[in-house]
C-alpha positions as CSV (number, residue, x, y, z in Angstrom):
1,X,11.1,19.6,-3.6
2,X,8.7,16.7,-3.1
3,X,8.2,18.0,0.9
4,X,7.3,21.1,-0.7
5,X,4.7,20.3,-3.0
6,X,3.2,17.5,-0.4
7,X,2.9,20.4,1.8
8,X,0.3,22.1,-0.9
9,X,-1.7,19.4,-0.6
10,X,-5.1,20.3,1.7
11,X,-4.3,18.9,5.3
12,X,-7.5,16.8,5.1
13,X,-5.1,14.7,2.5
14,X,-2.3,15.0,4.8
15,X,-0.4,18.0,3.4
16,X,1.6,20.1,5.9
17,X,1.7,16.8,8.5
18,X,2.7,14.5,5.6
19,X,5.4,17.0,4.2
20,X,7.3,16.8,7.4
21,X,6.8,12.7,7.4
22,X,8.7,13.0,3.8
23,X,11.0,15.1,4.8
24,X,12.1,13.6,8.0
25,X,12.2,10.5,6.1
26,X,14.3,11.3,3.2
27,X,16.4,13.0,6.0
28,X,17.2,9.6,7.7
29,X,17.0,7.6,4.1
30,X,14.5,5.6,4.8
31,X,11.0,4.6,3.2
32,X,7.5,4.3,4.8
33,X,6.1,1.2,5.2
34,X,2.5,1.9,3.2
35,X,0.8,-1.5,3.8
36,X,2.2,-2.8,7.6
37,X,1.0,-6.4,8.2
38,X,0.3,-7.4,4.6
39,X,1.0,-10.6,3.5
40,X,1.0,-11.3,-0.3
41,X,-1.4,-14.0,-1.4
42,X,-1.6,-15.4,-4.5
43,X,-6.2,-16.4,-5.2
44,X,-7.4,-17.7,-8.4
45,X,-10.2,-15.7,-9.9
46,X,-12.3,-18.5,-11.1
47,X,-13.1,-21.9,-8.8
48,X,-15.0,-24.9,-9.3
49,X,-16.5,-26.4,-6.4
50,X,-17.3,-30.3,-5.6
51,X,-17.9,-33.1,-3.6
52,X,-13.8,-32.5,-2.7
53,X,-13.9,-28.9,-2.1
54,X,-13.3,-25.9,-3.5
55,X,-10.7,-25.9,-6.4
56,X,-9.0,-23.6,-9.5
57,X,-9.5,-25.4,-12.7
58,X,-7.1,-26.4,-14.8
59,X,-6.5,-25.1,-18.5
């Protein structure tokens, strides 16, 4: 069902291309892997920066 309606999608979005990547996926049980190479990273938002570098401050 999901194949199917991915497949309505316009192929500039993927559609008929990504419907068959679904199915043959959910065929085999498997999952894609939407973000190869990431590595999560944890960055504060706000830093204060000194004479010894660059640091988050504390609350």
């Amino acid at each position: 069902m999901i194949a199917a309606t991915v497949a309505e999608v316009p192929d500039s979005l993927g559609g008929k291309r990504m419907a068959i990547r679904v199915a043959e996926l959910a065929r085999a049980g498997l999952t894609p892997d939407w973000m190869p190479g990431a590595v999560p990273r944890c960055v504060p938002t706000i830093v204060k920066q000194h004479q010894h570098g660059t640091h988050a401050p504390s609350s």
